[in-house]
C-alpha positions as CSV (number, residue, x, y, z in Angstrom):
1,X,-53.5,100.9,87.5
2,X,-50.9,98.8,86.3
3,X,-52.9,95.8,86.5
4,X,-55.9,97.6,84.4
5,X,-53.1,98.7,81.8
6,X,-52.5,94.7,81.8
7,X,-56.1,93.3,81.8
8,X,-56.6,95.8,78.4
9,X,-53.4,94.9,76.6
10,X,-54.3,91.1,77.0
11,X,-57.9,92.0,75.6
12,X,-56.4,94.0,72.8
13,X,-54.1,90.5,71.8
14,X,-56.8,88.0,72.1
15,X,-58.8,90.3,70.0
16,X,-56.3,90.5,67.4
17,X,-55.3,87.1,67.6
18,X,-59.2,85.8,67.1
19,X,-60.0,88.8,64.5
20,X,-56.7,88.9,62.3
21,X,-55.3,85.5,62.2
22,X,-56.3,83.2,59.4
23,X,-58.3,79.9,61.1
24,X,-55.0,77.9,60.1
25,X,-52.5,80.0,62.4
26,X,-54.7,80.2,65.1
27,X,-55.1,75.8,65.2
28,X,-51.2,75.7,65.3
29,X,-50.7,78.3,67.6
30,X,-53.1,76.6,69.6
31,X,-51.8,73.7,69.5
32,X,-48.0,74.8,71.0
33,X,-49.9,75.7,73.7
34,X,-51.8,73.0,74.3
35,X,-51.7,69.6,72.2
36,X,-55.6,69.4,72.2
37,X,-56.6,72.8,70.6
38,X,-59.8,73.4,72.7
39,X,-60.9,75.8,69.8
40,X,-60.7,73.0,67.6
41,X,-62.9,71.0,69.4
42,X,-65.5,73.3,70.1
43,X,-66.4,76.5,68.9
44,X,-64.8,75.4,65.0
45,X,-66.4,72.2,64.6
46,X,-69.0,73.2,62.6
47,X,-66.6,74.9,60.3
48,X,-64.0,72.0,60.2
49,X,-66.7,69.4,59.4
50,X,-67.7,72.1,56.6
51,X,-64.4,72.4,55.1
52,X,-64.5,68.2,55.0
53,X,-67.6,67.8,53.6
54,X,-66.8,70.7,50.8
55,X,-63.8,68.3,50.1
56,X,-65.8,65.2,49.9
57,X,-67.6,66.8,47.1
58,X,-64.6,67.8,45.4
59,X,-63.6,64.3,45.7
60,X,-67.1,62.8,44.3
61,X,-66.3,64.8,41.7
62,X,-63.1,64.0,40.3
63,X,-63.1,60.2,41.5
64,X,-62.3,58.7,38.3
65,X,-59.0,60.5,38.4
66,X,-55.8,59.1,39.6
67,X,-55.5,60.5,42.6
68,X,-54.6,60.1,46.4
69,X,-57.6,62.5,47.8
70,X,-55.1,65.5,48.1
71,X,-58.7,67.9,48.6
72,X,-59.9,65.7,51.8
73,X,-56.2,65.2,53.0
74,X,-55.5,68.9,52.9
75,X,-59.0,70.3,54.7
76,X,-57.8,67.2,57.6
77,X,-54.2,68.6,57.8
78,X,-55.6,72.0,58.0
79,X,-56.7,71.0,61.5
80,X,-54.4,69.0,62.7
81,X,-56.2,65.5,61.2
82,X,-53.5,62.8,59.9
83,X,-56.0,61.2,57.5
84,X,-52.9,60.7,55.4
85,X,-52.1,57.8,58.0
86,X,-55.2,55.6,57.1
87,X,-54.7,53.1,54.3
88,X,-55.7,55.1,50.8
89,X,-57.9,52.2,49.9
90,X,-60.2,52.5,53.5
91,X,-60.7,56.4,51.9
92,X,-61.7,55.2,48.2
93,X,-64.3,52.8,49.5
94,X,-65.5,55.9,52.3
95,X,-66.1,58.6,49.2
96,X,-67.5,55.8,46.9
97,X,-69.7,54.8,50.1
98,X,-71.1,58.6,50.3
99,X,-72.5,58.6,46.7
100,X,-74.2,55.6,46.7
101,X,-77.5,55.0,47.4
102,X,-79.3,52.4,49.7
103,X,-78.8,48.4,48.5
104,X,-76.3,45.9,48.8
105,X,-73.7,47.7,47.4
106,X,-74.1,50.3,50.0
107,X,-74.6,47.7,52.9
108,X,-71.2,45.6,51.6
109,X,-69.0,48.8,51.9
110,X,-70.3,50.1,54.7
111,X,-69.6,46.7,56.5
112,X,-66.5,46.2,55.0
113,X,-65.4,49.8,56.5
114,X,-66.3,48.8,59.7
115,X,-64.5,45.9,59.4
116,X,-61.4,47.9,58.4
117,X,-61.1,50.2,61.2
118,X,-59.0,47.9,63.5
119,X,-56.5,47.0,60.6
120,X,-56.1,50.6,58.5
121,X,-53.7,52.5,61.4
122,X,-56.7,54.0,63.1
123,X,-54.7,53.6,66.3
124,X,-51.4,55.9,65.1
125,X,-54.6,58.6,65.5
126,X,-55.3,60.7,68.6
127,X,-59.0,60.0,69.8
128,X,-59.8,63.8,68.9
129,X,-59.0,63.1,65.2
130,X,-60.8,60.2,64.7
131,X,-64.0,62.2,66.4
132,X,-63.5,64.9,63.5
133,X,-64.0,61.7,60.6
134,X,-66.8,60.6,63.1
135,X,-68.2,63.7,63.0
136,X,-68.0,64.4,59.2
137,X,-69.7,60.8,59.1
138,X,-72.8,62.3,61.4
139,X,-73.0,65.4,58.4
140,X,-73.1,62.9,55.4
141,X,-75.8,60.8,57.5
142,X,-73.6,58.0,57.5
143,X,-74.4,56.9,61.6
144,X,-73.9,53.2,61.4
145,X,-70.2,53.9,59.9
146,X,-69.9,56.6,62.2
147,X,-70.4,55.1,65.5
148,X,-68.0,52.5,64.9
149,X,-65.3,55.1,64.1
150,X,-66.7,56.7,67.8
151,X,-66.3,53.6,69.3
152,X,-62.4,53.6,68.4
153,X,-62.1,57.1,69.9
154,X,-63.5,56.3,73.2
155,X,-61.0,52.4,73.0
156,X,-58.1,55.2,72.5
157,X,-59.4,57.7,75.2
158,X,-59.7,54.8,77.6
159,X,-56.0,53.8,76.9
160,X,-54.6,56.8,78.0
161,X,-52.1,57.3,80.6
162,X,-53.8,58.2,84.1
163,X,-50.4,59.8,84.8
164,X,-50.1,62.5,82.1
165,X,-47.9,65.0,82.2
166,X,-49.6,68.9,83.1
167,X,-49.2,69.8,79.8
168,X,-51.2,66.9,78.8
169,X,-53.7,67.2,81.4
170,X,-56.3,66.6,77.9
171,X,-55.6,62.9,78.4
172,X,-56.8,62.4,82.1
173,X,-59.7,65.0,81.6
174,X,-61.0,62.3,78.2
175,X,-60.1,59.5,79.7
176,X,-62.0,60.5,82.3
177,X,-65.2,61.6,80.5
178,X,-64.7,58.2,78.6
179,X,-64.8,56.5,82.0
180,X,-68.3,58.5,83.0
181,X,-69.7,57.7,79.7
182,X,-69.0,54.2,79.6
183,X,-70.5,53.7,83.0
184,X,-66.9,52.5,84.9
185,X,-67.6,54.6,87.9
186,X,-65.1,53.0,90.5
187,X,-62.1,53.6,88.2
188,X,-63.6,57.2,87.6
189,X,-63.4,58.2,91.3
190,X,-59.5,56.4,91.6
191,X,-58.7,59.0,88.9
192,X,-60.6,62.0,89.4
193,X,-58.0,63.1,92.6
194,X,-55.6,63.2,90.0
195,X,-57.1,65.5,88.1
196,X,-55.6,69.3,88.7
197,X,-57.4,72.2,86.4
198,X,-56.6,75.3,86.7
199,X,-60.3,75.9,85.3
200,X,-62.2,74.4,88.5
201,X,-65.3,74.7,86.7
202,X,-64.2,71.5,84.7
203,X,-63.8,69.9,87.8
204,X,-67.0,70.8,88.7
205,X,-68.7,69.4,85.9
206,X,-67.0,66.1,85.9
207,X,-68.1,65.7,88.9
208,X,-71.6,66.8,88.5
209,X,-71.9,64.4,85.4
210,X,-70.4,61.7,87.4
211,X,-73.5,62.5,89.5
212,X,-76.2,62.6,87.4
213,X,-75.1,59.4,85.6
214,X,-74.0,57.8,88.8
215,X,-77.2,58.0,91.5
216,X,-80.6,56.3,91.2
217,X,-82.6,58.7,93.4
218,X,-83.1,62.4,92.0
219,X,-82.3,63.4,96.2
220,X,-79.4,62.0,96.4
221,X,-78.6,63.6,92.8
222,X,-79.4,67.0,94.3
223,X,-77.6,66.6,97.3
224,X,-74.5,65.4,96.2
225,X,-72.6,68.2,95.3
226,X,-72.9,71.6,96.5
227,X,-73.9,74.0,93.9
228,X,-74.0,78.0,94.1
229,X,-77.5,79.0,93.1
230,X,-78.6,82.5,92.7
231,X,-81.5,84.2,93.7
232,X,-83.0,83.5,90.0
233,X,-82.0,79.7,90.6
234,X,-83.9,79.6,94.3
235,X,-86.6,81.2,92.7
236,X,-87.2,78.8,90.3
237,X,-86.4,75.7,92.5
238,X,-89.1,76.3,94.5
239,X,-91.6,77.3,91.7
240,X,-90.6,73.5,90.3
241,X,-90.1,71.8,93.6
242,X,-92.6,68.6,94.4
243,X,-94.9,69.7,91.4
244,X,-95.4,67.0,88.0
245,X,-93.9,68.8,85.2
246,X,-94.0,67.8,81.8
247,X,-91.9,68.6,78.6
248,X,-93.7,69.4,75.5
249,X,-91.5,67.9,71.8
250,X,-91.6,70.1,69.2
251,X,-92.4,67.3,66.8
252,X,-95.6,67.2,65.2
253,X,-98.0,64.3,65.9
254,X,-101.6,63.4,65.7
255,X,-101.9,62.3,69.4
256,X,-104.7,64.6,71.2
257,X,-102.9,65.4,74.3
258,X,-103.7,68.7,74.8
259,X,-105.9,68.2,78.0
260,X,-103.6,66.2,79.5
261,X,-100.7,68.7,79.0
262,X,-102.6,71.7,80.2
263,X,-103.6,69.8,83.3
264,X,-100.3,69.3,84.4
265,X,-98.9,71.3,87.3
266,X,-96.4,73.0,85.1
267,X,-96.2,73.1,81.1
268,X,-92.2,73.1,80.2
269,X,-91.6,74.1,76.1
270,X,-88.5,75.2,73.7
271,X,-89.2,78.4,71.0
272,X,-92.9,78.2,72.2
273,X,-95.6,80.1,70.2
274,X,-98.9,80.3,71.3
275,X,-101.8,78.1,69.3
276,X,-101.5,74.5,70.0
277,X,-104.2,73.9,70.7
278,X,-106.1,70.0,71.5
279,X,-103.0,68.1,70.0
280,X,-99.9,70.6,72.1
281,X,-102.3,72.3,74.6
282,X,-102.1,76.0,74.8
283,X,-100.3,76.6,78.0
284,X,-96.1,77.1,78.4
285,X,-95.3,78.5,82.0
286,X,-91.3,77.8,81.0
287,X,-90.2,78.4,77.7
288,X,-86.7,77.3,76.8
289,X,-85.1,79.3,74.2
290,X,-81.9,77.7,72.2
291,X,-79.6,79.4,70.7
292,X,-81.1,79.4,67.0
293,X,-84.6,81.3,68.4
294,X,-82.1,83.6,70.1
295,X,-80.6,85.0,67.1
296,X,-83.9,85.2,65.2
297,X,-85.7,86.9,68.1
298,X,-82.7,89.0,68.3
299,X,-83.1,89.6,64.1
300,X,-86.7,89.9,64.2
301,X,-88.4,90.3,67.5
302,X,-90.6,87.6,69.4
303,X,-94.4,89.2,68.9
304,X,-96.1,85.7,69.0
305,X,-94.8,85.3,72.4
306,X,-97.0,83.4,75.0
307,X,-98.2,85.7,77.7
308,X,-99.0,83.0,80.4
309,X,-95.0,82.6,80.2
310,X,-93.8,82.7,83.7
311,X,-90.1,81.7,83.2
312,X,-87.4,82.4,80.0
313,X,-84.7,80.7,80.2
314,X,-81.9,80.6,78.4
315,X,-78.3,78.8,78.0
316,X,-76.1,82.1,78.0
317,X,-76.6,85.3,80.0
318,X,-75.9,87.6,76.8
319,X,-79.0,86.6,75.1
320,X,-81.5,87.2,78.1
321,X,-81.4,91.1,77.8
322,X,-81.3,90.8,74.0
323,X,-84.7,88.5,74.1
324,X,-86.3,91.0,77.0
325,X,-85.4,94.5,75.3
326,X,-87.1,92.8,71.7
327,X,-90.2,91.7,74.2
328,X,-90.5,95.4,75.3
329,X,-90.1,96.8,71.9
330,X,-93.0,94.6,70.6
331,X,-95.3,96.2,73.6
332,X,-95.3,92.9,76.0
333,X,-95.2,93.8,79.4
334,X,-91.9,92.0,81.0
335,X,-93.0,93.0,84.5
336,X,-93.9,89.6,85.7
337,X,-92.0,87.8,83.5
338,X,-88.7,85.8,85.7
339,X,-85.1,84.8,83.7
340,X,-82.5,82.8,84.3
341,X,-79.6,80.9,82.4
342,X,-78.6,77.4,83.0
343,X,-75.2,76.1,83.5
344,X,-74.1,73.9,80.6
345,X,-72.1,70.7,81.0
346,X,-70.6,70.3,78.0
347,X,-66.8,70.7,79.3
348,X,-67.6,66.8,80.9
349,X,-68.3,65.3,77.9
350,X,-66.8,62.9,75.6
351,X,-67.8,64.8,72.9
352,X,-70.1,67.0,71.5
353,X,-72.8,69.7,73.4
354,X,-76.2,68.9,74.8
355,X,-79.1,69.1,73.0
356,X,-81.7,71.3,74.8
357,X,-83.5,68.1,76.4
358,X,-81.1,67.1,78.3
359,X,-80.2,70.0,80.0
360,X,-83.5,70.9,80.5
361,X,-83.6,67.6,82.6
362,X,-80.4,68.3,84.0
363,X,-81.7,71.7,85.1
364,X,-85.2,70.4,86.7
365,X,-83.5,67.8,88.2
366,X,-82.3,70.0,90.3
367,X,-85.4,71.4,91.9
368,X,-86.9,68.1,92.8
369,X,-89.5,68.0,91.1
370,X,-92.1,65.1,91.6
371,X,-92.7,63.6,88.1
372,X,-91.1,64.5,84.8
373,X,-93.3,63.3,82.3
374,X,-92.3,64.0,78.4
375,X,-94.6,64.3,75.5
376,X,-93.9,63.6,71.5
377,X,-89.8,63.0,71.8
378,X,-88.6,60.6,69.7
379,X,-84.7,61.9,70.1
380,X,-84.4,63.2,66.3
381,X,-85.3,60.3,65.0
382,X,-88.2,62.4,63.0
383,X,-87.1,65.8,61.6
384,X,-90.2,67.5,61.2
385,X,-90.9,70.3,63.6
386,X,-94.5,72.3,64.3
387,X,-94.7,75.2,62.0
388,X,-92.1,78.1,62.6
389,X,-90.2,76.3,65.1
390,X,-87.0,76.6,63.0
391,X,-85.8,80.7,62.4
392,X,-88.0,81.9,59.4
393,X,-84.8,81.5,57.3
394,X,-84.3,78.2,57.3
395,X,-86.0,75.8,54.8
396,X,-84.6,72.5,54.6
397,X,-85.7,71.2,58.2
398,X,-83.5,67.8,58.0
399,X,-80.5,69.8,56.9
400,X,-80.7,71.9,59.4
401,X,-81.3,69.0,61.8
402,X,-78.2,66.7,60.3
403,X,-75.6,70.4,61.2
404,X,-76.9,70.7,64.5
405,X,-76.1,67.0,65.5
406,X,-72.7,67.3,64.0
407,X,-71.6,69.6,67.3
408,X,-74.2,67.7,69.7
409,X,-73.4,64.0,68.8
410,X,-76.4,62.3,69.1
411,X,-74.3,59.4,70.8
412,X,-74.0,61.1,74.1
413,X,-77.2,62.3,74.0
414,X,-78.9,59.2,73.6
415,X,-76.7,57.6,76.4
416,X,-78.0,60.5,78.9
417,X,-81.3,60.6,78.1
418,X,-81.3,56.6,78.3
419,X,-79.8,56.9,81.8
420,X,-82.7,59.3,82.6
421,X,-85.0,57.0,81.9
422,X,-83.3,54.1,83.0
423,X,-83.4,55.6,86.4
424,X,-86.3,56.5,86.3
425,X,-85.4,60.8,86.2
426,X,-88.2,60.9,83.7
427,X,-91.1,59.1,82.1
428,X,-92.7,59.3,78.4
429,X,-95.4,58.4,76.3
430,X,-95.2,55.4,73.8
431,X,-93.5,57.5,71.3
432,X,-90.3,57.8,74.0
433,X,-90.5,54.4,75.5
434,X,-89.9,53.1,71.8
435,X,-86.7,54.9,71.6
436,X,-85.5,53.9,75.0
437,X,-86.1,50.6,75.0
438,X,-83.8,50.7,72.2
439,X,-79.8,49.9,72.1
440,X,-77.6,52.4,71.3
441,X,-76.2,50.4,67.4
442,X,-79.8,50.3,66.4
443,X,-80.7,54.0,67.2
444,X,-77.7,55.3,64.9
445,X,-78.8,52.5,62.4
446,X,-82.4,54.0,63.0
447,X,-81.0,57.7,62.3
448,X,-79.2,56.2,59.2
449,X,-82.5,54.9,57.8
450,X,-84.2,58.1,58.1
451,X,-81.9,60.8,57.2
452,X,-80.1,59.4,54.3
């Protein structure tokens, strides 16, 4: 009884603390608890990149003032960014950079940033706050800038103590993820012993990462750590296991490939509707549904849904009844139809969330499949999508695109997916082999180019 009594009273603070508090009492409070506010660098980032971006306009606006960008200083302080401690001249050149367009002018500044970062006091910076001005470089399309500032971050991560203290656990935990990303295995496993959660799970998926980047042979990957499935899980595994599978883009080409993609032993998509036709094929046995088609089928119902659907699956449990109870109320039979989530690994990163790509790879991988083939992805470099992909609210496609990459950092992503193909996880048509045989600087660079 008493422990009941307990359980509620904790649920009755937490809900008063997230519903109550302004978002600037909840970042400090967070942070005497923890140095590295784990809402701050999660859930909120969307918001704080937001508030910097708001500033940056303010900034644009009144930059023939004589002033010491008080609006951009005061949205970083609000959470927890010392901006203040990089040289006032690096942040003139950054907000004059932002409102000017493509030329020589641009390309001058922008170089001359770069150039700046290891002389203008980045290092009195914690890696997480030098990800934030990263970040707010991914939402004003500035990627070449950007991925330098990234590249400081993870020189900072790397430097941290392997001994932290339990309250700083953080550091080991990045400096670790750093390790994984940057391909240093050996020193990864020295360290990871040292590593005490009381969150296994993060454990877990450190060590799961480790494996997928770590292993050449998708066996070996499988077999390397043991993971709970559930019934839902097996079920699948063996509706996957030793078949080709390939993984339809939602980017529009002019490719034919529709044959070849209904042929294949199973048809993976994300948001599917039915109607593709000779360029898409028609078939989806797994659909993939993200968070944004979520919401809207949740909104608005799903009544062009694909009847051949065997599998939905879905990243969190809560939307699964939300997306079969609209299915039902639009009259499609849900009797065949099997569910599952997927187990996200986003806690192992350096930063950022997976896009829905990788961890559909991530989660195939895991069945053994024979071949995973992928059709039409050229990793965001395009922003066009096939007609309705995006919730029926949305209008401005590479908007919408630029937000999302803010909280999925298309560096990570690109180093995955490389490492997939690398290994050879997965295979792809020209369009992908073109982005993969790229480097990392001149993906970004590529990204700059077409979203500016």
């Amino acid at each position: 009884m008493w422990l009941l009594i307990k359980k509620k009273f904790r649920k009755l603070l937490k809900y008063i603390f997230e519903t109550t508090l302004p978002e600037y009492v909840k970042v400090k409070i967070s942070y005497l608890r923890d140095p590295l506010p784990k809402n701050r660098l999660r859930a909120s980032i969307s918001i704080r990149v937001e508030n910097y971006f708001q500033a940056c306009k303010k900034e644009i606006e009144k930059k023939n003032e004589n002033s010491k960008h008080q609006y951009l200083h005061e949205a970083f302080k609000k959470h927890l960014v010392r901006s203040n401690l990089i040289d006032d001249n690096w942040w003139s050149d950054f907000i004059k950079l932002i409102d000017l367009p493509d030329g020589v002018e641009f390309e001058e500044i922008n170089k001359s940033l770069i150039d700046r970062i290891e002389d203008n006091n980045f290092n009195s910076l914690e890696h997480f706050e030098i990800l934030d001005i990263y970040s707010l470089c991914i939402r004003l399309s500035l990627f070449d800038l950007g991925f330098n500032l990234r590249q400081k971050s993870l020189s900072i991560a790397l430097n941290y103590s392997s001994l932290s203290k339990n309250d700083q656990s953080w550091r080991l935990k990045t400096k670790l993820s750093a390790l994984l990303e940057m391909g240093n295995f050996n020193e990864f496993d020295k360290l990871i012993p040292f590593f005490e959660s009381s969150k296994n799970k993060e454990i877990y998926f450190l060590k799961y990462l480790r494996e997928v980047l770590g292993n050449s042979k998708t066996s070996e990957f499988k077999n390397s750590i043991i993971i709970k499935d559930s019934e839902q899980d097996l079920n699948f595994s063996k509706f996957i296991e030793n078949k080709k599978i390939v993984i339809v883009s939602p980017s529009p080409v002019n490719i034919k490939d529709g044959i070849k993609i209904d042929n294949a032993d199973v048809v993976v998509r994300t948001n599917y509707k039915p109607g593709e036709t000779l360029i898409k094929g028609n078939r989806c046995d797994v659909n993939y549904v993200n968070l944004g088609k979520a919401l809207d089928v949740e909104k608005n119902g799903y009544p062009d849904w694909s009847l051949d659907t065997k599998w939905l699956i879905v990243k969190g449990w809560n939307y699964i009844q939300i997306i079969l109870n609209k299915l039902s109320s639009n009259g499609i039979s849900i009797k065949n139809l099997n569910f599952r989530a997927i187990e996200k690994f986003d806690n192992a990163l350096f930063n950022g969330n997976l896009l829905m790509l990788p961890h559909i790879i991530i989660d195939l991988l895991r069945c053994n499949p024979k071949e995973i083939y992928l059709y039409h992805f050229d990793s965001m470099l395009s922003h066009r999508r096939i007609s309705d992909y995006f919730p029926r609210n949305t209008k401005d496609e590479k908007s919408t695109l630029i937000k999302g990459l803010v909280g999925h950092d298309p560096v990570i992503n690109f180093i995955i997916l490389k490492s997939f193909w690398m290994k050879g996880f997965i295979k792809g048509d020209h369009i992908l082999e073109k982005v993969m045989k790229m480097e990392i600087e001149d993906y970004m660079k590529k990204l700059q180019k077409n979203y500016r």
